[in-house]
N, C-alpha and C positions, 0 to 999 in steps of 0.2 A: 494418329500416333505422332508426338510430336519429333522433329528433326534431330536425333542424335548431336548432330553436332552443334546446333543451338545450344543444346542442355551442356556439351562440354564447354562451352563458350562462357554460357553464363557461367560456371563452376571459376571459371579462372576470373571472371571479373570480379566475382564476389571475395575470391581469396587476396585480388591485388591490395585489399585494404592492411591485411597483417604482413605485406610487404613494406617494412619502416625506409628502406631504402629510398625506395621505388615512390612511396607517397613522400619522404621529405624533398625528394629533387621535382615534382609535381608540385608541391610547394613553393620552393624557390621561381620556378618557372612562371606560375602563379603572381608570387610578387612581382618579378620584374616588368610582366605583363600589365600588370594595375597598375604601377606606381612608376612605366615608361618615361613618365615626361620631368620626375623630378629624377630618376637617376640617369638619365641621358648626359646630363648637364655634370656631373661627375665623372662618370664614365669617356666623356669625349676629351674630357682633359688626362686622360692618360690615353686616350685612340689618336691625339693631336693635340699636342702639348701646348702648341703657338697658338690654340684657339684660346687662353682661356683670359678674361677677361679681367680689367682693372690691374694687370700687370704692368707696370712703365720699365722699360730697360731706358739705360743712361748710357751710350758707346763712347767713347773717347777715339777720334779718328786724327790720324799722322799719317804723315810721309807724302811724298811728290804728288800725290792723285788724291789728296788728301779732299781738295774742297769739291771736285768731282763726286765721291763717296760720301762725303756728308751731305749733298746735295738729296742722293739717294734715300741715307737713310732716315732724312729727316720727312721724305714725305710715308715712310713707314708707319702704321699701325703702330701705335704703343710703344714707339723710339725715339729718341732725343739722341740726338749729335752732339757731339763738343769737339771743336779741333784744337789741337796739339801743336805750334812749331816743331818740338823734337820729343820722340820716342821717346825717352827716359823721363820730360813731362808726364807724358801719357801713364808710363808706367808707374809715377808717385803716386797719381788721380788713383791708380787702379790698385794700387796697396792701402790707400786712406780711405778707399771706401768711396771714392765721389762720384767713380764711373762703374758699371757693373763690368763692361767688358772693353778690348781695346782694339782695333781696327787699324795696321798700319799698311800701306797703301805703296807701292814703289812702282816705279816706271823703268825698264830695262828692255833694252833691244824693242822698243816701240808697243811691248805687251805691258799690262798693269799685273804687278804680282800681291795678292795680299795674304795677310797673316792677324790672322785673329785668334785671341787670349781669351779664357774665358775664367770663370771660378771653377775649381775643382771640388770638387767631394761634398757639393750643397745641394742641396733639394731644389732651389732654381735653376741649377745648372742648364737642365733639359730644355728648360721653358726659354732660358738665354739662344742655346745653342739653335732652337730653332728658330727663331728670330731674328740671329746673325745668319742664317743660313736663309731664308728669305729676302732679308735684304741686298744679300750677296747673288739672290738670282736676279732682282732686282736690276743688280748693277751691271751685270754681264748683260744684258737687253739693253739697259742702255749703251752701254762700250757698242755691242752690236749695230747700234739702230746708227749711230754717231758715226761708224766708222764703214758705214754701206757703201755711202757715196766716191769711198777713195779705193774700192774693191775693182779689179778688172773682171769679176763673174758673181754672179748672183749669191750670195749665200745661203746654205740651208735655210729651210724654215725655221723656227721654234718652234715648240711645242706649244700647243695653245694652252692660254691662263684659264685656271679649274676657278672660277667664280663660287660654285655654288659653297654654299656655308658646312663648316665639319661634321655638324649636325645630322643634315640632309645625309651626307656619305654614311655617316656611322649607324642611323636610324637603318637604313633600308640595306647596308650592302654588311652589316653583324650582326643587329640586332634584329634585325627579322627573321636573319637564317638561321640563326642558332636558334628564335624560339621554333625555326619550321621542323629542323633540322635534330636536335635535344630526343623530340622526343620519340622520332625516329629509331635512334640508335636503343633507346632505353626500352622499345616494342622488342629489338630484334633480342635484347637482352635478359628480358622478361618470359621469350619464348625458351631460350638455352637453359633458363632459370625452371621452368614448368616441366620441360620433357625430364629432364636430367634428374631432377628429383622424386619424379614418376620415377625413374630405374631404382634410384636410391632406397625411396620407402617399398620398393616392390610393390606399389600398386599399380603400376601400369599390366602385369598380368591381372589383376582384377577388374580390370575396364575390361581388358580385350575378352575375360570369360565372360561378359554381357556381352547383348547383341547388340556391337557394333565394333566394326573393324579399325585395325588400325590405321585406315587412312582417316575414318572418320574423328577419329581421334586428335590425329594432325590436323585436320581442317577446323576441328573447333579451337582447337589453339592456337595456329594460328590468323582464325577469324578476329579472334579477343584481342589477341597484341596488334591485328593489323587495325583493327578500327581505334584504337586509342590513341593512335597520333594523331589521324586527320580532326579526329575530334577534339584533340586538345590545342591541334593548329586554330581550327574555329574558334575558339573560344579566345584563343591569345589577339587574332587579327580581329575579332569583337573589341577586345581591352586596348591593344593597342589605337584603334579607331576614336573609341572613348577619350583615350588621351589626345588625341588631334595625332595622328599617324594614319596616312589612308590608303589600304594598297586596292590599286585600281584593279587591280583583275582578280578577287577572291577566291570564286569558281576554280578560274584554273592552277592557285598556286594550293589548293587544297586537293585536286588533281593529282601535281606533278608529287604532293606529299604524301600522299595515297600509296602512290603507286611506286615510289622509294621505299616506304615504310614494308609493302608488301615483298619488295626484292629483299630486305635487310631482313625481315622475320624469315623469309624463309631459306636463307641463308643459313641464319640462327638455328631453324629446326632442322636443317641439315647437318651442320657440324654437332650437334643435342645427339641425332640418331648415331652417327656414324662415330662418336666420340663419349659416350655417356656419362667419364666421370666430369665432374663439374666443375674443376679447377681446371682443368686441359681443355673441355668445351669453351668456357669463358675464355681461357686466354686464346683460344683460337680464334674464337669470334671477334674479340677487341682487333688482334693484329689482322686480320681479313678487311674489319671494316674498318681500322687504317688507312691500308695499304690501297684498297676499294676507292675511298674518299678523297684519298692522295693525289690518288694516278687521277683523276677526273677533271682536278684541276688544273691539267694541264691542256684541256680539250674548251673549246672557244663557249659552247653552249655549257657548262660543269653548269650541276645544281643549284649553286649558291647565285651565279648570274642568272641562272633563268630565273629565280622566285626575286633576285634584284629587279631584274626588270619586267617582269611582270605586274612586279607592287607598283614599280614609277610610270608604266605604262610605256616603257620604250620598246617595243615588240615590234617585228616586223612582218610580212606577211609567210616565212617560213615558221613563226612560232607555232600556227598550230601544229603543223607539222613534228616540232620538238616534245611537245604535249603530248602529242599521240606516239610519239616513240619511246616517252615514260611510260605512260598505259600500254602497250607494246613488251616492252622489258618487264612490267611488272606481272602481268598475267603469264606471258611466256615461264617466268620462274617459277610462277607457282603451279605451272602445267607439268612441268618437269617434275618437282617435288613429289607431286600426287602419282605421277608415271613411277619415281623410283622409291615410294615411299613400301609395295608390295613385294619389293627384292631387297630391301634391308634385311637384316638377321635382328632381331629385339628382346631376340631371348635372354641374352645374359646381360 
């Protein structure tokens, strides 16, 4: 005889098809998946504006520390310098259009004070402001480095320069998690979606007069939404890979997505039982797994860093450890669920 809950399982996978929702954001996910490597390249110029390439900014620098700062930003990426004798120079350049922004530079009480103009209300503006704001860190490293030797104690360190390219950051530390991460939430929402409308059409008294109970009921649903993420993680860190993206440790960020996916459905079919209509279920589960996703990132190991570092292979030897505290949480939840799934009331 075959498994009850198999037969409910397959019942909800076969129906995710006439879910338009549900299959057009498996679509979308789908594209970004494939065509990784050509939208990256748009996408990071709004993740990091200063990345984006064949931009020249033109700066106009004045004032006392003037040739100081031009020094700087002339060894900038995609910057050109021009000095100014007097501010009001500067500021004609930057109404005729010769300079995009303007840098004036003062020296008072032994500190450098600057003040930088930019354009307002343009579409460069952003791409400007970042670029003046790099070279301005620029320039305080150098004031620092310059002015060590007349220090009577050490000063802080700095913060170390982030080398690696926007790309890199934006590839593994958004665009992995959200495809890990997507389709997670859209299981847990797919199960609030199945129980809920079982109360609605009143068929879930039709299942349960067959032989098979209502936990078994719960288990095949949520077996169906729990395997459709991992599974759609596969397939994205497959495309992803295609496109030259490669995350090093596969196994286990399809693990730690497993095992999310599993605490978020059954979440889901918690508030489904204990909340049946479907507007109040739904909005409970969104704000839950808000609130859930929220708080997490506040904690050093949060999900979105382990499957970061996982993919880039910075792990250390506590990660299995974290691993196994996902599959840990994940199974616990759903031990729980199965425990109070026979002291729900489902009658009405």
């Amino acid at each position: 005889m075959r498994d009850p809950r198999l037969v409910v399982a397959r019942r909800e996978l076969r129906t995710l098809r006439s879910e338009k929702t549900i299959v057009l954001a498996l679509l979308i996910q789908l594209f970004i998946a494939a065509f990784s490597s050509f939208l990256v390249v748009g996408l990071v110029s709004l993740y990091d504006p200063g990345s984006a390439d064949g931009f020249e900014t033109t700066v106009g620098v004045t004032g006392d520390a003037r040739d100081d700062l031009l020094r700087v930003v002339d060894e900038q990426p995609s910057m050109t310098g021009v000095g100014y004798d007097t501010q009001s120079a500067a500021q004609r350049a930057f109404e005729t259009g010769t300079v995009d922004a303007i840098l004036l530079a003062d020296r008072r009480d032994g500190r450098v004070f600057v003040t930088a103009t930019a354009p307002d209300g343009n579409v460069r503006t952003t791409v400007i402001v970042v670029q003046l704001r790099d070279a301005l860190s620029a320039f305080e490293r150098s004031e620092r480095a310059d002015r060590s030797s007349s220090l009577s104690s050490t000063p802080l360190d700095l913060p170390p320069r982030v080398s690696s390219p926007p790309y890199y950051g934006f590839t593994y530390t958004v665009l992995l998690p959200l495809l890990c991460f997507l389709p997670v939430f859209i299981s847990g929402s797919m199960t609030v979606d199945s129980l809920t409308e079982e109360f609605d059409r009143g068929t879930l008294e039709l299942l349960r007069a067959a032989p098979i109970s209502m936990v078994d009921i719960v288990d095949g649903k949520v077996w169906a939404a729990g395997v459709l993420a991992p599974a759609q993680t596969a397939l994205w860190i497959g495309l992803l890979g295609a496109n030259g993206t490669t995350v090093r440790h596969p196994v286990a960020v399809l693990v730690v997505v497993a095992a999310l996916a599993l605490v978020v459905v059954t979440l889901g079919a918690t508030i489904a039982l204990l909340a049946p209509d479907r507007r109040a279920a739904q909005f409970l589960y969104s704000v839950g797994v808000l609130a859930a996703f929220g708080g997490t990132t506040l904690l050093p190991t949060n999900p979105v860093t382990t499957v970061a570092r996982l993919a880039v292979d910075s792990v250390g030897p506590t990660y299995p450890l974290v691993v196994a505290g996902y599959v840990a949480l994940g199974g616990g939840s759903y031990l729980l669920l199965r425990l109070a799934v026979p002291h729900v009331d489902v009658s009405g």
